[in-house]
PyMOL CGO cylinders between C-alpha atoms (Angstrom):
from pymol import cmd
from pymol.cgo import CYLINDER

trace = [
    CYLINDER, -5.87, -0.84, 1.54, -7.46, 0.32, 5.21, 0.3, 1, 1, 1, 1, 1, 1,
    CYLINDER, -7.46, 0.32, 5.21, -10.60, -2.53, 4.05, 0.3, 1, 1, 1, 1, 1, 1,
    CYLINDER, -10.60, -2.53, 4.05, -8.08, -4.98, 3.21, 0.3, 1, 1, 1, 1, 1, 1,
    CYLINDER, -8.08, -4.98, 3.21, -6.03, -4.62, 6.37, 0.3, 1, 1, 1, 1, 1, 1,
    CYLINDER, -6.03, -4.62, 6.37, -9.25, -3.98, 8.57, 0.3, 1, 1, 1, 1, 1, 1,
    CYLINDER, -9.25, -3.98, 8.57, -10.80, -7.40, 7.46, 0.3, 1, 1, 1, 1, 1, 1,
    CYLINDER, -10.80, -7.40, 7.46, -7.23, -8.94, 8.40, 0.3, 1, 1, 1, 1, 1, 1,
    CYLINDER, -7.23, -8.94, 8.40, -7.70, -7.77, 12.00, 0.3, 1, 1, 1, 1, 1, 1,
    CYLINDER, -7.70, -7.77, 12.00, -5.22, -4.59, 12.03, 0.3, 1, 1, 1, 1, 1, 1,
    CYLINDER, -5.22, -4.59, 12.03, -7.21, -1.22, 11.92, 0.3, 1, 1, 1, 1, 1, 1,
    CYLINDER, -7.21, -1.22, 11.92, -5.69, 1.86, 10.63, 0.3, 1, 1, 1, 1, 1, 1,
    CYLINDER, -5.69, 1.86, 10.63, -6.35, 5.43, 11.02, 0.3, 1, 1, 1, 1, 1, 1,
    CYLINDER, -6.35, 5.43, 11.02, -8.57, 7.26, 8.24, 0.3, 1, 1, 1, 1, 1, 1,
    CYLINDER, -8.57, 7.26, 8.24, -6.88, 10.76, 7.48, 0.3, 1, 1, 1, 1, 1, 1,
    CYLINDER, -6.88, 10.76, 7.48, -8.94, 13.79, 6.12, 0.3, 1, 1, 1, 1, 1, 1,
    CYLINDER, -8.94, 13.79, 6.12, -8.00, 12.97, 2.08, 0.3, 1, 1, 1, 1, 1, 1,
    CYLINDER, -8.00, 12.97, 2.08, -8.20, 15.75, 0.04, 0.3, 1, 1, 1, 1, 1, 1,
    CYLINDER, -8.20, 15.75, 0.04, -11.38, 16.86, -2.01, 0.3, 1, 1, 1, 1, 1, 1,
    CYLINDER, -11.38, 16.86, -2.01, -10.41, 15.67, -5.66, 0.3, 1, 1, 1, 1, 1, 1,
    CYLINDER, -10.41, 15.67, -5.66, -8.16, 13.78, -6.91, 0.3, 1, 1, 1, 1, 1, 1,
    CYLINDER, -8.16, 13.78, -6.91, -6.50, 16.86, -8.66, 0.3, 1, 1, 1, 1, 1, 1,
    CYLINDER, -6.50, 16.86, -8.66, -5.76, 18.35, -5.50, 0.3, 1, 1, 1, 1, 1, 1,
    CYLINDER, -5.76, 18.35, -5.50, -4.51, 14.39, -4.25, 0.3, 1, 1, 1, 1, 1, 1,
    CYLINDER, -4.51, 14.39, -4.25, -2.09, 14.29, -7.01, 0.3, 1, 1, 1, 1, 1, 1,
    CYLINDER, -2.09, 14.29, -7.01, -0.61, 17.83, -6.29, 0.3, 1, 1, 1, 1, 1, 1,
    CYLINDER, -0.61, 17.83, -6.29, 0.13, 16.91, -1.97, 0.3, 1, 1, 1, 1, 1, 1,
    CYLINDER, 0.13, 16.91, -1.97, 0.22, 12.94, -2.52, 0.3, 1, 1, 1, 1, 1, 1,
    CYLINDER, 0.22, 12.94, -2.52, -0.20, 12.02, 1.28, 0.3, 1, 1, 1, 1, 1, 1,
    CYLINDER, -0.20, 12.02, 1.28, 0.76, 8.06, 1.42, 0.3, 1, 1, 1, 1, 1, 1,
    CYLINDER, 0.76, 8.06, 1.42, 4.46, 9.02, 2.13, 0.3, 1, 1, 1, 1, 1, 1,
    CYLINDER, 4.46, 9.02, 2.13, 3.26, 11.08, 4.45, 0.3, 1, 1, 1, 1, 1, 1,
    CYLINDER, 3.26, 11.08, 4.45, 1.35, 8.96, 6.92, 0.3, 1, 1, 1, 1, 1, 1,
    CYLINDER, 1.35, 8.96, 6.92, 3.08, 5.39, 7.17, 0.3, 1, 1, 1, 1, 1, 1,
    CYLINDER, 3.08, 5.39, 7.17, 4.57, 5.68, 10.29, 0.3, 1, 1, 1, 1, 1, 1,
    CYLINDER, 4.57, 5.68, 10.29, 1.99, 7.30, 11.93, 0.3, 1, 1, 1, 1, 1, 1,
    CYLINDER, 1.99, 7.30, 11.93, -0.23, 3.93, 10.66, 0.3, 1, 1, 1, 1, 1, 1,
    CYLINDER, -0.23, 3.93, 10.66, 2.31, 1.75, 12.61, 0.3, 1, 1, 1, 1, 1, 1,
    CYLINDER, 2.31, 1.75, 12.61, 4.72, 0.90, 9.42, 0.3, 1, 1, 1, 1, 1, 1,
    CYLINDER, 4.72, 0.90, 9.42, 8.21, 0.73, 8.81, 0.3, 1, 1, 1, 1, 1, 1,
    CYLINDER, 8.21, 0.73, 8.81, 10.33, 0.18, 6.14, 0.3, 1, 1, 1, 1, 1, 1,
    CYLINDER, 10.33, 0.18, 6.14, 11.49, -3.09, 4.82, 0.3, 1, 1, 1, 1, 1, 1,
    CYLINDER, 11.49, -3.09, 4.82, 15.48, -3.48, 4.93, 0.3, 1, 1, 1, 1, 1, 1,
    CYLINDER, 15.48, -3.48, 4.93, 17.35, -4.76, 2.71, 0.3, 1, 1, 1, 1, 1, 1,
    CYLINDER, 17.35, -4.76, 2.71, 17.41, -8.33, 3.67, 0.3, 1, 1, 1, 1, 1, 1,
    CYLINDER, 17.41, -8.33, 3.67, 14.03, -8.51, 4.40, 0.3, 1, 1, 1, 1, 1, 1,
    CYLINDER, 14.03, -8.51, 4.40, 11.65, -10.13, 1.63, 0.3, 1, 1, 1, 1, 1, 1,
    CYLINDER, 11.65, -10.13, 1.63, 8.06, -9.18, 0.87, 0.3, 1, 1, 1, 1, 1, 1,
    CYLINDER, 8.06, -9.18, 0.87, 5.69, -11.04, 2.53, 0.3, 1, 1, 1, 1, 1, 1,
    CYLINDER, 5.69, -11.04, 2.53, 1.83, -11.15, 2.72, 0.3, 1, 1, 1, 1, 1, 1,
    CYLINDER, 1.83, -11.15, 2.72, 0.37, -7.90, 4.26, 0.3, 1, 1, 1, 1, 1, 1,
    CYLINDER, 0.37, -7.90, 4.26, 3.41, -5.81, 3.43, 0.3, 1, 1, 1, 1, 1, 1,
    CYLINDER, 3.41, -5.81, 3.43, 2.48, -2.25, 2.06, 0.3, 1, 1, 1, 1, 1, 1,
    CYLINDER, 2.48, -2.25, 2.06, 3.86, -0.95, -1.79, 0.3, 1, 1, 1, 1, 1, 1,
    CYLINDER, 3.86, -0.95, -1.79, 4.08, 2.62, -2.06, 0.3, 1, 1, 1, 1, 1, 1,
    CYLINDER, 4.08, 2.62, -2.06, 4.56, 3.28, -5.56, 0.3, 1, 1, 1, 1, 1, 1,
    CYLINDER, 4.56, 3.28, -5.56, 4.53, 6.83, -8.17, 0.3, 1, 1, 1, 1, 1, 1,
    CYLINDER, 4.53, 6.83, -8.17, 1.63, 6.43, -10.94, 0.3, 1, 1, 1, 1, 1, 1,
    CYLINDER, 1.63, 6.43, -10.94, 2.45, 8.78, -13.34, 0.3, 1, 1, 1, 1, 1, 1,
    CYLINDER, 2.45, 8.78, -13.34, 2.84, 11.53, -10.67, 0.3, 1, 1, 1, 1, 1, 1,
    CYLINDER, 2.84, 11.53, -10.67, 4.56, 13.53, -8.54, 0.3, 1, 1, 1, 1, 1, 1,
    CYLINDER, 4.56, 13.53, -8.54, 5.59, 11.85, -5.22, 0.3, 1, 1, 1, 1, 1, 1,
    CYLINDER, 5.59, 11.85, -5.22, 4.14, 8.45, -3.60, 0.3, 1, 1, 1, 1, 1, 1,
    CYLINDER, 4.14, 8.45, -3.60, 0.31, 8.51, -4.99, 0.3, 1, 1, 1, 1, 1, 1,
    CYLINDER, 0.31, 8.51, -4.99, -0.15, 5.11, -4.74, 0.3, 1, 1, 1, 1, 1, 1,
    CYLINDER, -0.15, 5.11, -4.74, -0.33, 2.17, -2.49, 0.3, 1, 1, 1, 1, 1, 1,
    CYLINDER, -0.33, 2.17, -2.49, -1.19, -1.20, -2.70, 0.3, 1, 1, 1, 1, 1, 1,
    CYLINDER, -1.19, -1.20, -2.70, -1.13, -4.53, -0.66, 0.3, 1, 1, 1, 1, 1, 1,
    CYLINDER, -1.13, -4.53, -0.66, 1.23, -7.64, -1.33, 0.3, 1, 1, 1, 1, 1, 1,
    CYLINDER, 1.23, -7.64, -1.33, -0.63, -10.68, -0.76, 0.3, 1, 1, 1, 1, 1, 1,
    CYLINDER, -0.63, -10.68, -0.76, 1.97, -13.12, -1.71, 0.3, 1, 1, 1, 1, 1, 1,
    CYLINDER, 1.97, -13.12, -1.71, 2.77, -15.31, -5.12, 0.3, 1, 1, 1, 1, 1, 1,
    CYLINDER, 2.77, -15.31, -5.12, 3.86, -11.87, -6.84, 0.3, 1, 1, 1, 1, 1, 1,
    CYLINDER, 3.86, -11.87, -6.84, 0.44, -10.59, -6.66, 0.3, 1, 1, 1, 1, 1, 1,
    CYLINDER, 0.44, -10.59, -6.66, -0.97, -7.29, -5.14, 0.3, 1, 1, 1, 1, 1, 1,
    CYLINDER, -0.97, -7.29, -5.14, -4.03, -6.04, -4.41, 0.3, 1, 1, 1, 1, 1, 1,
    CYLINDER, -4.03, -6.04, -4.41, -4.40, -2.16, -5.47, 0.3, 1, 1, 1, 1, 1, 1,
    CYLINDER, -4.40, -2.16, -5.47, -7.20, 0.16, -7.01, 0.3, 1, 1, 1, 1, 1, 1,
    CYLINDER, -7.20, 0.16, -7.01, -5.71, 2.61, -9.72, 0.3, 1, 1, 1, 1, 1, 1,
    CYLINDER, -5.71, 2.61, -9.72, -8.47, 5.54, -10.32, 0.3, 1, 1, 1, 1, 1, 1,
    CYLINDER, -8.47, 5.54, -10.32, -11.06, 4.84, -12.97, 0.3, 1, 1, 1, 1, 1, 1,
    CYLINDER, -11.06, 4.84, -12.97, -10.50, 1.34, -12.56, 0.3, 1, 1, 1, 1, 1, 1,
    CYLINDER, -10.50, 1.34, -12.56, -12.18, -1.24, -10.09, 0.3, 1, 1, 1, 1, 1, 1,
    CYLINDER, -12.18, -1.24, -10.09, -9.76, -2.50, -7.33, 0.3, 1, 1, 1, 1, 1, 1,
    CYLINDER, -9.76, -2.50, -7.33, -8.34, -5.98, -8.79, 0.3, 1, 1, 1, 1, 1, 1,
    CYLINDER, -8.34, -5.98, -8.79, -5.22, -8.44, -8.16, 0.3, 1, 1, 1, 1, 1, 1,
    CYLINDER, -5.22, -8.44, -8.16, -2.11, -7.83, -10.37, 0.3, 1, 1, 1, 1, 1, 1,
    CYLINDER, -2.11, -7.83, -10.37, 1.33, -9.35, -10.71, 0.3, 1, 1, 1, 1, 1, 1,
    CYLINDER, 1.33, -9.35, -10.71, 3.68, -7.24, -9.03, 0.3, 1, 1, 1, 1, 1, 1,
    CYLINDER, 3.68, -7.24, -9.03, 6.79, -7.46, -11.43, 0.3, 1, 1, 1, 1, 1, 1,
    CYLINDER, 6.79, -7.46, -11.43, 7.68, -5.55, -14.16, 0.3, 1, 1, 1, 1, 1, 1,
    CYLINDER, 7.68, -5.55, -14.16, 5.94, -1.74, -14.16, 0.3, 1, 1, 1, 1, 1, 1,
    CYLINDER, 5.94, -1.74, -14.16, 4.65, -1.76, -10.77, 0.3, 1, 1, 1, 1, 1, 1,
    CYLINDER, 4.65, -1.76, -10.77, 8.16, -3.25, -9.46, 0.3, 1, 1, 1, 1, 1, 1,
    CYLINDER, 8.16, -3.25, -9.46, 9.40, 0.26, -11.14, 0.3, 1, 1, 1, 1, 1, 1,
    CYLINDER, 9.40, 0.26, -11.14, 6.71, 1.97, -9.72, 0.3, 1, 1, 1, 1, 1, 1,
    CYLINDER, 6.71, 1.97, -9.72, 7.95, 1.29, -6.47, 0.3, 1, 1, 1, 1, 1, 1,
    CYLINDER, 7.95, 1.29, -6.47, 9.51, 3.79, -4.01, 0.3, 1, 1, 1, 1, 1, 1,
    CYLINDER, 9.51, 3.79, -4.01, 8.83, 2.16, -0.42, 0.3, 1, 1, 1, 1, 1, 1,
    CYLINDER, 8.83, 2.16, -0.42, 7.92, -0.93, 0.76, 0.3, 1, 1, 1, 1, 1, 1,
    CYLINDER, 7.92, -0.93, 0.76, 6.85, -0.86, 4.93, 0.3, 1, 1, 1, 1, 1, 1,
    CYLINDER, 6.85, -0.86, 4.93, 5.86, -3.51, 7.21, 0.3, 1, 1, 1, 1, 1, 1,
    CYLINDER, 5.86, -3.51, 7.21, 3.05, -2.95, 9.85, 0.3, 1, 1, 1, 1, 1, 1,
    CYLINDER, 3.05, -2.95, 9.85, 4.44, -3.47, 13.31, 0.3, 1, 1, 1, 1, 1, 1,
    CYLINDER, 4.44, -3.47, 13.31, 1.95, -5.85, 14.16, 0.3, 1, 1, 1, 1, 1, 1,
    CYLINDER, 1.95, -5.85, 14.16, 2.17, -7.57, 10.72, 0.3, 1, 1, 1, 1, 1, 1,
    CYLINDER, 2.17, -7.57, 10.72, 2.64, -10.55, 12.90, 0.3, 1, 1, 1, 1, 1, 1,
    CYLINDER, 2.64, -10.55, 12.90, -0.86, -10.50, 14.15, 0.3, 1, 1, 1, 1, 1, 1,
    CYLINDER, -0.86, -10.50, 14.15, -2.71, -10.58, 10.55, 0.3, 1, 1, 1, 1, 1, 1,
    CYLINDER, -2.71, -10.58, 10.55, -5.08, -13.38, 10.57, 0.3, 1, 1, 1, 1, 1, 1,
    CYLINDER, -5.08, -13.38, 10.57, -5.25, -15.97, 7.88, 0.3, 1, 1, 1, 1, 1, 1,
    CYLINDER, -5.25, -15.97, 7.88, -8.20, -14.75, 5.75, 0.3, 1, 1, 1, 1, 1, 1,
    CYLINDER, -8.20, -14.75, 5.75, -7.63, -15.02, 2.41, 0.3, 1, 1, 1, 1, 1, 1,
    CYLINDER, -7.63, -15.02, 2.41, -7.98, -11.95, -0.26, 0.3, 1, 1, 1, 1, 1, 1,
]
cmd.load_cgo(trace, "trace")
């Protein structure tokens, strides 16, 4: 997510992560952090748009997950074990979902595409 939004022009800060990802999925940190990265929550009549952060709960405990709405229904997001890809968000990840956040400078994203 910090590559995707770095490429786009915004940079955001890089917190100490924990060790392994058993010790990530005990203190999940996304939930954590947001507004100090310069997001804020969508409201309710605001619609996803591209750039928009997903915090979502993979099979865990808390916000463990985060991933990138690039517009069209599709996300960009990297589940463990996997390789980072592009995925519909409906369906699971849609129930997934516990925060969506805007960057306050979502305005200033450039145009690249990805």
């Amino acid at each position: 997510m910090r590559d995707w939004y770095d490429q786009h022009g915004l940079a955001l800060p890089d917190w100490d992560r924990p060790i392994t990802p058993e010790q990530f999925e005990q203190a999940p940190m996304f939930d954590d952090c947001w507004r100090d990265a310069g997001f804020a929550p969508l409201t309710e009549d605001q619609t996803l748009q591209r750039g928009d952060a997903v915090l979502m709960n993979i099979m865990g405990s808390g916000l463990n997950h985060v991933g990138v709405y690039l517009g069209d229904q599709m996300i960009l997001h990297h589940i463990r074990g996997r390789l980072s890809s592009r995925d519909m968000y409906g369906g699971w990840l849609q129930k997934c979902t516990g925060r969506l956040l805007r960057h306050v400078n979502a305005d200033k994203l450039t145009g690249k595409q990805g």
